[in-house]
C-alpha positions as CSV (number, residue, x, y, z in Angstrom):
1,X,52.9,19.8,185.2
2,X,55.2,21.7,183.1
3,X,53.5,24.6,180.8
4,X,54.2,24.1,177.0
5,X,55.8,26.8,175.5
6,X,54.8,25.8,172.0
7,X,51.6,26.2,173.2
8,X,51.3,29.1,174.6
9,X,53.3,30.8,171.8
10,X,50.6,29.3,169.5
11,X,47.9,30.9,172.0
12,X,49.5,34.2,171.9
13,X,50.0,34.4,167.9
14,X,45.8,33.9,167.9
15,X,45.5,36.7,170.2
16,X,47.5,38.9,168.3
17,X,45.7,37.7,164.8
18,X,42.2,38.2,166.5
19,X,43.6,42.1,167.8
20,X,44.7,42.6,164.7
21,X,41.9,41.6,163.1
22,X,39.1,42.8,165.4
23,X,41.2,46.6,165.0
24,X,41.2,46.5,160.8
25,X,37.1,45.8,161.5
26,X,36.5,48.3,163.6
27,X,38.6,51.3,161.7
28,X,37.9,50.3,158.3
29,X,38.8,54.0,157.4
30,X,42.5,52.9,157.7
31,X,42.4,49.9,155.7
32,X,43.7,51.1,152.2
33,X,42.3,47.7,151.0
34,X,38.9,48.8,152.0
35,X,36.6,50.5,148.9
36,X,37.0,54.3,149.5
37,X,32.6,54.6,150.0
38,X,33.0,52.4,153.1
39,X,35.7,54.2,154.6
40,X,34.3,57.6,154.3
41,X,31.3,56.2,155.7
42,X,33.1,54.3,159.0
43,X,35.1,57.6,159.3
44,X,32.3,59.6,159.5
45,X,30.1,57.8,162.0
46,X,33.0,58.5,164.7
47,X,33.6,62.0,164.2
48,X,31.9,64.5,166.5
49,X,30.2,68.1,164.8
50,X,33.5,69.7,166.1
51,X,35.7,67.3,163.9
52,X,33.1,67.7,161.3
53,X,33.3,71.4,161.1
54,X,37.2,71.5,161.3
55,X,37.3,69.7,158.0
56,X,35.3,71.8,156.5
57,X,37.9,75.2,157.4
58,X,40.2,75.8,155.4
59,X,43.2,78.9,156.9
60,X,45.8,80.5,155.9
61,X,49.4,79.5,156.5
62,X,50.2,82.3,158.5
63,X,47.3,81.7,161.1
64,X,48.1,77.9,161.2
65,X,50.2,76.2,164.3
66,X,50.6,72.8,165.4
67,X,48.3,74.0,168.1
68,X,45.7,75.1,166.2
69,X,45.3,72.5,163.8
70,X,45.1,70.2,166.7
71,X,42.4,72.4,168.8
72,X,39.8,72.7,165.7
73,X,40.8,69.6,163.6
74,X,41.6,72.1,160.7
75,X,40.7,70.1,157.5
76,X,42.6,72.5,155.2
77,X,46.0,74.8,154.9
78,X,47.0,77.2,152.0
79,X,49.1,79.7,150.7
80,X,47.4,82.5,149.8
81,X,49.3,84.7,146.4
82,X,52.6,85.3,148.2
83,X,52.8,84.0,151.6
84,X,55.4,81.5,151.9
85,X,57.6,79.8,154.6
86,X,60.6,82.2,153.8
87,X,61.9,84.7,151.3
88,X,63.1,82.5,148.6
89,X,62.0,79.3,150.1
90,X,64.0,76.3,149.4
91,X,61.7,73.1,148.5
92,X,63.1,71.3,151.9
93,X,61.5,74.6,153.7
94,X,57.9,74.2,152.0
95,X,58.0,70.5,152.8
96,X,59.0,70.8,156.4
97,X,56.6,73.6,156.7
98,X,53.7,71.5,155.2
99,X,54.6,68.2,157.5
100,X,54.7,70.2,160.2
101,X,51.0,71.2,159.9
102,X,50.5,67.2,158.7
103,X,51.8,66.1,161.8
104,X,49.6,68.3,164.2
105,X,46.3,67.0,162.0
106,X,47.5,62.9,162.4
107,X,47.9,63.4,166.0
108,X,44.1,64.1,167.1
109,X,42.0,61.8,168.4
110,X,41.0,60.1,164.7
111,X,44.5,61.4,162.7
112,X,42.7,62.7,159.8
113,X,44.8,64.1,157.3
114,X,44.6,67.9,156.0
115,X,45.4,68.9,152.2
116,X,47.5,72.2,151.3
117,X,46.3,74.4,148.6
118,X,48.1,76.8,146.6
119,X,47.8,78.4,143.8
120,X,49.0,77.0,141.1
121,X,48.1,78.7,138.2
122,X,50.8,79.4,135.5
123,X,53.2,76.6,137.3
124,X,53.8,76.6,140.7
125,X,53.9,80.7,140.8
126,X,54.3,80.8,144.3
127,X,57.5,79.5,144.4
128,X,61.1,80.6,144.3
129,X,62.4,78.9,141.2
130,X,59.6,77.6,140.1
131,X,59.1,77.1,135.9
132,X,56.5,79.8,135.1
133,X,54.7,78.8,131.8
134,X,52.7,80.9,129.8
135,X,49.3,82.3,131.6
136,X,46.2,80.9,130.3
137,X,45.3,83.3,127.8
138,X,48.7,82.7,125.8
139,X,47.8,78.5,126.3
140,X,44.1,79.4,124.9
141,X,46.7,80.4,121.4
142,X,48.4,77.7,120.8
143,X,45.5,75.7,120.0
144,X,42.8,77.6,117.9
145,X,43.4,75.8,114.7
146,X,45.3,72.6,114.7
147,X,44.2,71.1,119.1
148,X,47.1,70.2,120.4
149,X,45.8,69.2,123.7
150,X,49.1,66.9,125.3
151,X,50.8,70.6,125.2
152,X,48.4,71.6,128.0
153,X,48.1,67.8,129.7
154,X,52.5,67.6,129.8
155,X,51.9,71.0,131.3
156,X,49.9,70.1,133.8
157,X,51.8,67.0,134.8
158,X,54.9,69.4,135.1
159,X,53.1,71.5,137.5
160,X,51.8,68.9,139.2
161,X,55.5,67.7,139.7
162,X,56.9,71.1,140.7
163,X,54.1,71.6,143.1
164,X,54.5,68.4,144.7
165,X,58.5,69.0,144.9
166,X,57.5,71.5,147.8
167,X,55.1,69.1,149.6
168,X,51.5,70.4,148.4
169,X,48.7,68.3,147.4
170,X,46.4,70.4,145.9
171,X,46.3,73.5,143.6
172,X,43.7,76.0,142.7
173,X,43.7,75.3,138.7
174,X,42.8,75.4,135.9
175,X,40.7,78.7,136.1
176,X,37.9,77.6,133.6
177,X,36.1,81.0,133.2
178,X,34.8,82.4,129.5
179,X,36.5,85.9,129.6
180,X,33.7,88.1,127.3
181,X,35.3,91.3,127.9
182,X,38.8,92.5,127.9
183,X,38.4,94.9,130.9
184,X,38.3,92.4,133.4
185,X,41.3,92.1,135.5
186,X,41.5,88.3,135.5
187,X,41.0,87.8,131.5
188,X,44.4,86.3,131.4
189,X,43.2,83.3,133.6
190,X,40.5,82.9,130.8
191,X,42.2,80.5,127.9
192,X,39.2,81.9,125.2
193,X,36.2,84.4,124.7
194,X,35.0,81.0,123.0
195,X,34.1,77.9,125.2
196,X,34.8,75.3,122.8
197,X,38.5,76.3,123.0
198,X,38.1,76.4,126.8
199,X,36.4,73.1,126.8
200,X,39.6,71.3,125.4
201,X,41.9,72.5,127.4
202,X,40.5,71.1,130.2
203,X,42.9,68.3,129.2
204,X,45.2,69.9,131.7
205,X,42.9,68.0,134.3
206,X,44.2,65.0,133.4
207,X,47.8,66.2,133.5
208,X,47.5,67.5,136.9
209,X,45.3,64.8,138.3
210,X,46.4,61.8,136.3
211,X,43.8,59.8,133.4
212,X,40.6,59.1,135.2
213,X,40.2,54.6,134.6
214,X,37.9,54.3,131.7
215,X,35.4,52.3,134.0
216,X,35.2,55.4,136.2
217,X,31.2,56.8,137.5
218,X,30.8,60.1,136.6
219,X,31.5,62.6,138.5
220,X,33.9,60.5,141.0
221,X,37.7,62.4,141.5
222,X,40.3,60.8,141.0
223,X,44.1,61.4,141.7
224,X,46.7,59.2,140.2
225,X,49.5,58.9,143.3
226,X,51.9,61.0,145.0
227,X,53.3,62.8,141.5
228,X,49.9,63.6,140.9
229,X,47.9,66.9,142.8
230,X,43.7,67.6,143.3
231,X,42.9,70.0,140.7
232,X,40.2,72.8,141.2
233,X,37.8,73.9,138.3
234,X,36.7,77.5,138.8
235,X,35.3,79.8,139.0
236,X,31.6,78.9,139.2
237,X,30.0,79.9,137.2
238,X,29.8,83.1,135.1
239,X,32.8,84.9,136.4
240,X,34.1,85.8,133.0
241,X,30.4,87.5,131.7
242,X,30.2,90.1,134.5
243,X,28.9,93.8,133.4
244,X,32.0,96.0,131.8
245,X,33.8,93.1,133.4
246,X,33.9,94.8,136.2
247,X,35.1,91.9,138.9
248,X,33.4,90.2,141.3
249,X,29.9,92.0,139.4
250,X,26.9,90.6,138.3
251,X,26.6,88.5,134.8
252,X,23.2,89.5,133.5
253,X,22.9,86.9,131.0
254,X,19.9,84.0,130.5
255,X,19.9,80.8,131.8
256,X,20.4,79.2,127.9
257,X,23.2,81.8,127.3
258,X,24.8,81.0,130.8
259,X,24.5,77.5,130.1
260,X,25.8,77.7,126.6
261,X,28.8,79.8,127.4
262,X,30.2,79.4,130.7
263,X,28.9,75.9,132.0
264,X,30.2,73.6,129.4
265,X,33.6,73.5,130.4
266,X,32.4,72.1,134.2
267,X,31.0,69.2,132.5
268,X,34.7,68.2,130.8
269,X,36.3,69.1,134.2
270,X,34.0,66.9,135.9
271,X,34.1,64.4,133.1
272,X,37.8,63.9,133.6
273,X,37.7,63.4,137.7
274,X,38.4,66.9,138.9
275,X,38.6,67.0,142.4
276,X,36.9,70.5,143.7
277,X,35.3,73.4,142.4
278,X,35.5,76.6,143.2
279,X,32.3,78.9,143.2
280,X,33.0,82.4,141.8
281,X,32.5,85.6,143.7
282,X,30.7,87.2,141.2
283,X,26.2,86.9,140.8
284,X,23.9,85.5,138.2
285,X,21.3,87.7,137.6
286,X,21.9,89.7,141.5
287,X,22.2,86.5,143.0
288,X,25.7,86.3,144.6
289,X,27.0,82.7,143.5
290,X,28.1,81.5,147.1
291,X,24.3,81.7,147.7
292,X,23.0,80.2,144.7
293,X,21.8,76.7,145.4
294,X,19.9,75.7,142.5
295,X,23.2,76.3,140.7
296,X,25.5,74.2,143.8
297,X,23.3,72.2,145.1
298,X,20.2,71.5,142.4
299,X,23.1,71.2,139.4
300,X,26.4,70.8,140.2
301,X,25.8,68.3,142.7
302,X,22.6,66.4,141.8
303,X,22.5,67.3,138.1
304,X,26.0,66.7,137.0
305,X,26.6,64.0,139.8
306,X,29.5,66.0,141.0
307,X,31.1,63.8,143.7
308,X,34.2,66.4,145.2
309,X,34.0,69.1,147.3
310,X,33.0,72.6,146.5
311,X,35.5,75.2,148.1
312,X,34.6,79.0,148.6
313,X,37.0,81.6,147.0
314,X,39.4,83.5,149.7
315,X,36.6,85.2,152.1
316,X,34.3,84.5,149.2
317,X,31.3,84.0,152.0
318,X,32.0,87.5,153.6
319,X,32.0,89.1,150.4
320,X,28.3,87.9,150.3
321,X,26.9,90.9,152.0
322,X,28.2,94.7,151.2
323,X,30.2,95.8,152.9
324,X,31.9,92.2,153.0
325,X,31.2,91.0,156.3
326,X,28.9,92.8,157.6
327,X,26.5,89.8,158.7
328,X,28.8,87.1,159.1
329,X,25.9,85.0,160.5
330,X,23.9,84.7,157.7
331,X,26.8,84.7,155.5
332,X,27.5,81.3,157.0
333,X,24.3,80.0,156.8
334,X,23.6,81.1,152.9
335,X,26.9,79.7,151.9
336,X,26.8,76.2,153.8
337,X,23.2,75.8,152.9
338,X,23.9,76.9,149.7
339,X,26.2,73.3,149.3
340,X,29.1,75.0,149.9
341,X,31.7,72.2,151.5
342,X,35.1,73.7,152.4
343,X,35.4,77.7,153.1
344,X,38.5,79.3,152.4
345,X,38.3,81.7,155.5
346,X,41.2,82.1,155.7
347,X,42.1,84.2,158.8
348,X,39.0,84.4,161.1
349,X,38.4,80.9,161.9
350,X,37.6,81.0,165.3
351,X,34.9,83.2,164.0
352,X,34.0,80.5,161.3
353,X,34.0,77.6,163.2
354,X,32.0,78.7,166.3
355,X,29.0,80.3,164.5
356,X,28.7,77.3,162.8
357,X,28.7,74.8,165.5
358,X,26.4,77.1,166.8
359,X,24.4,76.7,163.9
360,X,24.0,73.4,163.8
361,X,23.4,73.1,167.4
362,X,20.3,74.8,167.1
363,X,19.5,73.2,164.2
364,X,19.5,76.2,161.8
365,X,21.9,74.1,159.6
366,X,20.9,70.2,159.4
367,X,23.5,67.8,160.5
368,X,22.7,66.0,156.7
369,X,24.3,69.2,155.1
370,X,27.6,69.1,157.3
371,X,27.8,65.2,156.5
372,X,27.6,65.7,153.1
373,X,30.5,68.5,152.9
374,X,32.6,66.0,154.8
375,X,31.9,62.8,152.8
376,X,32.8,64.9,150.3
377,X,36.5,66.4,151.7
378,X,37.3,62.4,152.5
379,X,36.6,61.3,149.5
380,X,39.0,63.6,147.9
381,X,41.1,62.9,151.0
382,X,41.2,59.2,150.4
383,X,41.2,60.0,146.4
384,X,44.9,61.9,146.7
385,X,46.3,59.0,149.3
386,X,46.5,61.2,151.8
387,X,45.6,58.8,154.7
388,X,48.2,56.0,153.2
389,X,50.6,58.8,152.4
390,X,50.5,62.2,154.2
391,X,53.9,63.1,154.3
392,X,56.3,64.7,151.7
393,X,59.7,63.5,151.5
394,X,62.6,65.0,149.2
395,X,62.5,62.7,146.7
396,X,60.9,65.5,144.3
397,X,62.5,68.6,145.3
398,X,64.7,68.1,141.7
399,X,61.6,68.3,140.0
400,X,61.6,72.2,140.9
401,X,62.6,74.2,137.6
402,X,63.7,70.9,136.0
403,X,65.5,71.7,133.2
404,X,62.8,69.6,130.8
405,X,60.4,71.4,132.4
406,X,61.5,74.5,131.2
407,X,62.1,73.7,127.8
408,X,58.3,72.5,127.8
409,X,57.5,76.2,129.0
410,X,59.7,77.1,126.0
411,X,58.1,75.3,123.8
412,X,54.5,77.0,125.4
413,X,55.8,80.2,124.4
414,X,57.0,79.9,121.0
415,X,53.1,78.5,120.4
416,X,51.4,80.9,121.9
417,X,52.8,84.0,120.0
418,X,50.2,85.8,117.2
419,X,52.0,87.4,114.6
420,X,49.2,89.9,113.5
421,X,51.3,92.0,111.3
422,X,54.4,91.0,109.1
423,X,54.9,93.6,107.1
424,X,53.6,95.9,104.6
425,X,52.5,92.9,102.4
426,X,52.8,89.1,102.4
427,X,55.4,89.7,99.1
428,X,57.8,91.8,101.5
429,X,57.6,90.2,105.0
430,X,59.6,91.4,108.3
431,X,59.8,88.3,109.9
432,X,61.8,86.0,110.7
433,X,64.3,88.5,111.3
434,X,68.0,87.7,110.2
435,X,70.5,86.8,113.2
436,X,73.7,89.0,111.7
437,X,73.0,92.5,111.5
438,X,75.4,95.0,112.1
439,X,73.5,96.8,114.9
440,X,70.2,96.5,116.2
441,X,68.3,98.2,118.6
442,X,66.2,96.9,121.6
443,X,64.2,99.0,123.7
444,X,60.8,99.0,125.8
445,X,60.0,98.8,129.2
446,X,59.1,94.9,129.0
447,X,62.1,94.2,127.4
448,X,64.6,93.5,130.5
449,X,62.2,93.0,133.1
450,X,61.1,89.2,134.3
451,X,58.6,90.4,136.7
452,X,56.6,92.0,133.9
453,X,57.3,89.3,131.6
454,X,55.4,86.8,133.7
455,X,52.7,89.1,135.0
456,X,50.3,88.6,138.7
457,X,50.6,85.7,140.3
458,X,54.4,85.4,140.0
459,X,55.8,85.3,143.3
460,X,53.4,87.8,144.6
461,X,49.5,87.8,144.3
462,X,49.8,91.0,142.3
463,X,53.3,90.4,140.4
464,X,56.5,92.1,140.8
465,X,59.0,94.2,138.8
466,X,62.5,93.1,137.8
467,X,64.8,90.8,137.8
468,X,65.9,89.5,140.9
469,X,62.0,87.6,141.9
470,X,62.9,84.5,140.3
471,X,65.3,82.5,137.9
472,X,64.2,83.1,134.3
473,X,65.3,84.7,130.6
474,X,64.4,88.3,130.2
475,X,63.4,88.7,126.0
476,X,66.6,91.1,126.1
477,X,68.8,88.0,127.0
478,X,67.3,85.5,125.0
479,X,68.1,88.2,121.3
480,X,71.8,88.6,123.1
481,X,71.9,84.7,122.9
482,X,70.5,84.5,120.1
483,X,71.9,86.9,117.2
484,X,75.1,86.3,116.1
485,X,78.3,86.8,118.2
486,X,79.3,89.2,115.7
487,X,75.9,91.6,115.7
488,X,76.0,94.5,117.9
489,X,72.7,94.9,120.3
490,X,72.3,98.0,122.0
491,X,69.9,98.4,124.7
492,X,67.9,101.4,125.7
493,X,64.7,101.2,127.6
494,X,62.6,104.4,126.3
495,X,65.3,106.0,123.6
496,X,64.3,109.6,122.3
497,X,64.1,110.1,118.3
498,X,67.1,111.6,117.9
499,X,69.4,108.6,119.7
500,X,67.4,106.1,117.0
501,X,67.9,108.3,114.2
502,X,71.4,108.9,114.4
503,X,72.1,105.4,115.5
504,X,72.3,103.4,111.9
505,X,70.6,100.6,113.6
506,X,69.5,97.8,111.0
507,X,66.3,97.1,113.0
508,X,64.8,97.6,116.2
509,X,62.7,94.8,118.6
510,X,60.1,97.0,121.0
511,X,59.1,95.5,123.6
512,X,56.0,97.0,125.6
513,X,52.9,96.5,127.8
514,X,50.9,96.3,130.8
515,X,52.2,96.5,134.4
516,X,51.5,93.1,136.4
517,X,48.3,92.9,138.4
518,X,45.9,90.7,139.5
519,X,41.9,90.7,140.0
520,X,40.3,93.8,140.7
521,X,43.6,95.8,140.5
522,X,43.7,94.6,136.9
523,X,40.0,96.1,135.6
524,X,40.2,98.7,133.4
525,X,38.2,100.9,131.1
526,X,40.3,102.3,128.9
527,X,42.9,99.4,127.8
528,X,46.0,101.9,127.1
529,X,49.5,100.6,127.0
530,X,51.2,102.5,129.9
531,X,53.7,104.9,129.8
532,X,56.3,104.9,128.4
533,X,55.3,102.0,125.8
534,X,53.9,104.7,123.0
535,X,56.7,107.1,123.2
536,X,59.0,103.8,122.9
537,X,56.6,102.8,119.9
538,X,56.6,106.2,118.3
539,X,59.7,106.8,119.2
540,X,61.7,103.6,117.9
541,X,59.1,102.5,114.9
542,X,58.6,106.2,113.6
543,X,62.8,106.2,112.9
544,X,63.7,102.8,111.8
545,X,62.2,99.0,110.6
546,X,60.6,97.9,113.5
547,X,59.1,94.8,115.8
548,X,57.0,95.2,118.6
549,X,56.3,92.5,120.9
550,X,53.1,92.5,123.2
551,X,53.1,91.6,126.7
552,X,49.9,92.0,127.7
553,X,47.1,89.9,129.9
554,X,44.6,90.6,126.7
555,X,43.9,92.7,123.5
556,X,44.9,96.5,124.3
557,X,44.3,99.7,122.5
558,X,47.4,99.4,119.7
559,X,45.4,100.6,116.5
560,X,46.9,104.6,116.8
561,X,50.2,103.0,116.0
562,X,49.8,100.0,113.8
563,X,50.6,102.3,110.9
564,X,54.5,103.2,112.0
565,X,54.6,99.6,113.3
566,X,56.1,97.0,110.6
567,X,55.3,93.9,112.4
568,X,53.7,92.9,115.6
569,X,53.6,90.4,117.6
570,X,51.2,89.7,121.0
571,X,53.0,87.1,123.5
572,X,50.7,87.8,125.9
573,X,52.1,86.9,129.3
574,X,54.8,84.3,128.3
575,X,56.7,83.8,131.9
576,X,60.1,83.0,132.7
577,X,61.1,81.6,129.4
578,X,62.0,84.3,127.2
579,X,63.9,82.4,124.8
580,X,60.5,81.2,123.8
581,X,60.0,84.3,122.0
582,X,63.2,84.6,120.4
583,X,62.5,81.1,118.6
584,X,59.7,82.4,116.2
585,X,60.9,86.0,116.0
586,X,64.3,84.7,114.7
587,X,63.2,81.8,112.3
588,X,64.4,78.5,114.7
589,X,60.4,78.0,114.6
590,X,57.5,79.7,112.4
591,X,54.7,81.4,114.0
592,X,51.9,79.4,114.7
593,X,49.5,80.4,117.1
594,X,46.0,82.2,116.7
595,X,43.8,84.6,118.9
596,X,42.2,83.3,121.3
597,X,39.9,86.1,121.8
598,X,38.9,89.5,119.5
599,X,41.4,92.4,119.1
600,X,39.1,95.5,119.2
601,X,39.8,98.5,117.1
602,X,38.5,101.0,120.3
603,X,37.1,100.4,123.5
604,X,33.8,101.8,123.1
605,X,33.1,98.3,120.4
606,X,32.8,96.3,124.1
607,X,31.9,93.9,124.9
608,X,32.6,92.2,121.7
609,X,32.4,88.5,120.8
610,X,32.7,86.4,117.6
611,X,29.0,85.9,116.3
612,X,27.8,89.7,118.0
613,X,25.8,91.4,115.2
614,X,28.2,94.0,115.8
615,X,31.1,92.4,115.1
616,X,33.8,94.7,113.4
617,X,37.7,93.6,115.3
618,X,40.9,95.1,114.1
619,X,41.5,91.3,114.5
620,X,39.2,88.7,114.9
621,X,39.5,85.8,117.3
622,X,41.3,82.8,115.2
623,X,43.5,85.3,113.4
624,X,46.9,84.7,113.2
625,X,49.8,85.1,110.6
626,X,52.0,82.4,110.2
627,X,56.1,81.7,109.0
628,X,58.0,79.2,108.5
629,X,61.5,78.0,109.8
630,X,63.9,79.4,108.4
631,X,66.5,77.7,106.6
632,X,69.9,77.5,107.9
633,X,73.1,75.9,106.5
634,X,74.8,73.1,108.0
635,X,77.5,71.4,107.0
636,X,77.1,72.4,103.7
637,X,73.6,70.9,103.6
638,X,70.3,72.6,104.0
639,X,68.2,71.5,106.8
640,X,65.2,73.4,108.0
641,X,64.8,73.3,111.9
642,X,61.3,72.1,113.1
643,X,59.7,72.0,116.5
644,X,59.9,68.9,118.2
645,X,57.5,67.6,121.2
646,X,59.2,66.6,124.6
């Protein structure tokens, strides 16, 4: 009898259906329409302690290979302050480089995807081109008085765009810490001395993430699609209270007062869906915080309901014993035990991995604290798309520098400048200054220089000098665009007295401060402006009307020359947008912002904070002088030119 091919066709489709069907049951962890809790949970159950441990690893770029990333299931790649693809790395490069490594992790035995960190911190620093906004101190300015928190959430959506032009899924901001003392090296990563004004701009969470649904559990990350990165609060907790503020030291502080100052702003990040946290190298008390479980484990986790992963700093678990890494065993074993999920290693993996697999061989480390660091990296995993999407394509590489994005950095700038001198009184002020002018002088070390107008983590972990880094407006360009055709500015970086005396300038713009650096290399105990800034100060202001613009990661010593100074301005760290700074001191825009920490008079008054009984600033946090636009003519009308929002 002859077969029926309807039939058998009919028999065949079934088969398929049932495969098909029979495959989405047994590896719900690829079924997008699955909730994320089950898929985790599926996931998990197949993955042996090696795959396990893999995700937990995080390495650097330069240790990384197809190879190796296949071998030890690597869960994590970053870029560590400077290490890119290439010199000047085009967007294409990073995103070939990061799908290479993507490719190598989707072709093991379960094709779990890995996430790329970078840091992120004042835009996508890392990267050639890249907008640079403001650093966080200058953010913490723009909004002592009047909150504008959608300046901080569009800037975090703008990062999150430029960083996803080059591939990269995750980034190591915002940097939530409570700078209490000037001399640390990494108060410019602190937005305020105050947390309340920490606390709000937390709202660059949502900007980098995406807004968290309103019918969201607590405690649950949540990343809104492939324009949106993982975010990383840090760095917990204390980090900015250490002793002299000395880094990486001990905060000697209470349990209320470390609570009441340098928590808070973890409960808002957590609040609005932040993916990771990063635990500080510093102690509480003597007890190194990638040790502390009661803090980890007992609060972060199981008090706040903290549902992403909790990440190490760059060899933050060698630094546990001194010298760092002198017991890497135990080092290990403290931090995972500790509730530490993903360790930034970032070079000595092989080291990581095998003494940890050894230690949960032999039981040292329970197999219940390894699955819970991995639900956790899935669950951000699945969070960012990463299993439905893991690939970057080119459809963002635009988004690099966009031209919007730079007016938004801009716009940053021109808020975040403190006027806290205008003048010998408010009857005769200096500023705004007037755009025709015979001849004007402009002098200072900062003035011309990109690299120190955007301070560490530009390009380089600890910053670079010059012009040639990055594209950008040097302060120096921005007054030549600025002024009219017809006004003569003469440059000259460190003039002596006689050259400013005899030069019949009209006025003069200083423009001086601190050498880039980052961390450690930026503690200090004595707060000076280097050399040459005071001879350019005394030099300039002692012979003619002068400005003289700040750039500076925090308050420095300034009170020996605030008496030939006739206004000053602090602009903090203002990155690649110098035109940002020609805005206010030129009258397009008035001043506006406000300290977001105390100006000392000396040294010797720190630490001081607002509230200390011995409170006595040469400005005090919240201060800020303010202008107005200036009036132009146009047309034969008068209009007055205002700041607008993007």
């Amino acid at each position: 009898m002859a077969k029926n091919p309807n039939f058998l066709r009919g028999i065949f489709l079934l088969m398929v259906c049932w495969i098909a069907s029979t495959d989405a049951e047994s590896y719900k962890y690829k079924d997008p329409k699955q909730p994320i809790k089950v898929r985790v949970k599926d996931l998990l159950k197949r993955m042996t302690v090696e795959e396990k441990i893999g995700q937990m690893a995080q390495i650097e770029r330069k240790v990384a290979s197809a190879e190796v990333m296949k071998k030890y299931f690597i869960g994590s790649v970053l870029s560590g302050g400077g290490s890119v693809p290439s010199l000047k790395a085009s967007p294409e490069t990073w995103i070939n480089m990061v799908n290479e490594f993507q490719r190598a992790a989707l072709s093991t035995r379960l094709g779990i995807p890995m996430i790329y960190g970078i840091d992120a911190v004042h835009g996508n620093n890392n990267v050639y081109k890249a907008t640079i906004f403001p650093h966080n101190i200058g953010l913490g300015a723009t909004r002592q008085v009047d909150m504008d928190p959608e300046l901080v959430k569009r800037i975090g959506a703008a990062t999150a765009l430029e960083v996803r032009a080059t591939g990269i899924q995750y980034v190591f901001a915002p940097c939530v810490a409570v700078c209490r003392d000037p001399r640390w090296g990494r108060c410019y990563e602190s937005y305020s001395e105050d947390p309340n004004i920490v606390r709000a701009m937390t709202e660059i969470i949502p900007g980098l993430q995406g807004d968290i649904p309103d019918n969201s559990t607590k405690g649950i990350p949540f990343v809104a699609g492939n324009k949106k990165v993982a975010a990383c609060a840090k760095h917990y907790v204390g980090d900015g209270g250490t002793t002299k503020g000395i880094n990486e030291y001990d905060t000697v502080i209470s349990r209320d007062g470390l609570f009441s100052i340098h928590m808070p702003a973890y409960y808002d990040s957590i609040f609005k869906g932040v993916a990771s946290v990063m635990i500080s190298y510093s102690s509480w008390n003597g007890i190194k915080m990638h040790t502390n479980r009661d803090l980890i484990t007992g609060y972060l986790k199981n008090t706040l309901k903290f549902k992403g992963f909790v990440i190490s700093d760059w060899e933050g678990i060698d630094r546990i014993t001194s010298p760092p890494h002198a017991n890497y065993s135990y080092s290990i074993q403290a931090s995972i035990a500790a509730g530490i999920d993903m360790v930034m290693i970032p070079e000595t993996y092989t080291e990581f991995i095998n003494g940890l697999t050894s230690q949960v061989k032999n039981k040292i480390i329970p197999m219940s604290r390894i699955d819970d660091a991995v639900k956790r990296i899935l669950r951000v995993k699945f969070v960012t798309g990463l299993f439905e999407n893991p690939f970057a394509d080119f459809s963002l590489v635009n988004e690099l520098g966009r031209k919007e994005h730079r007016e938004l950095a801009r716009e940053a700038v021109r808020k975040s400048l403190v006027l806290l001198k205008n003048g010998e009184s408010a009857d005769k002020p200096l500023l705004p200054l007037p755009k025709k002018a015979s001849k004007i002088l402009v002098a200072g070390s900062h003035a011309h220089n990109l690299g120190y107008q955007c301070g560490g983590w530009t390009i380089e972990w600890l910053g670079l000098s010059g012009n040639n880094l990055t594209t950008g407006t040097t302060i120096l360009t921005a007054i030549k665009e600025t002024v009219d055709p017809k006004t003569q500015v003469v440059y000259n970086e460190n003039p002596d007295a006689d050259f400013v005396e005899s030069g019949e300038f009209s006025y003069a713009i200083v423009v001086v401060g601190e050498h880039p650096y980052a961390e450690t290399h930026g503690d200090s105990m004595n707060l000076t402006i280097p050399d040459p800034g005071p001879s350019a100060i005394t030099n300039v202001c002692g012979a003619v009307t002068c400005v003289v613009v700040l750039i500076t990661g925090r308050p420095v010593v300034i009170q020996p020359y605030l008496s030939l100074i006739d206004a000053l301005v602090a602009a903090w760290l203002p990155g690649t947008e110098g035109q940002g700074v020609t805005d206010v001191l030129f009258g397009d825009y008035g001043f506006t912002g406000k300290l977001p920490r105390t100006w000392f008079k000396t040294v010797d008054q720190l630490p001081m904070n607002f509230g200390d009984p011995h409170y006595d600033p040469l400005f005090s946090l919240g201060f800020g002088l303010t202008t107005e636009p200036t009036k132009v003519e146009l047309f034969g009308q008068h209009r007055e030119q205002f700041s607008s929002q993007l």
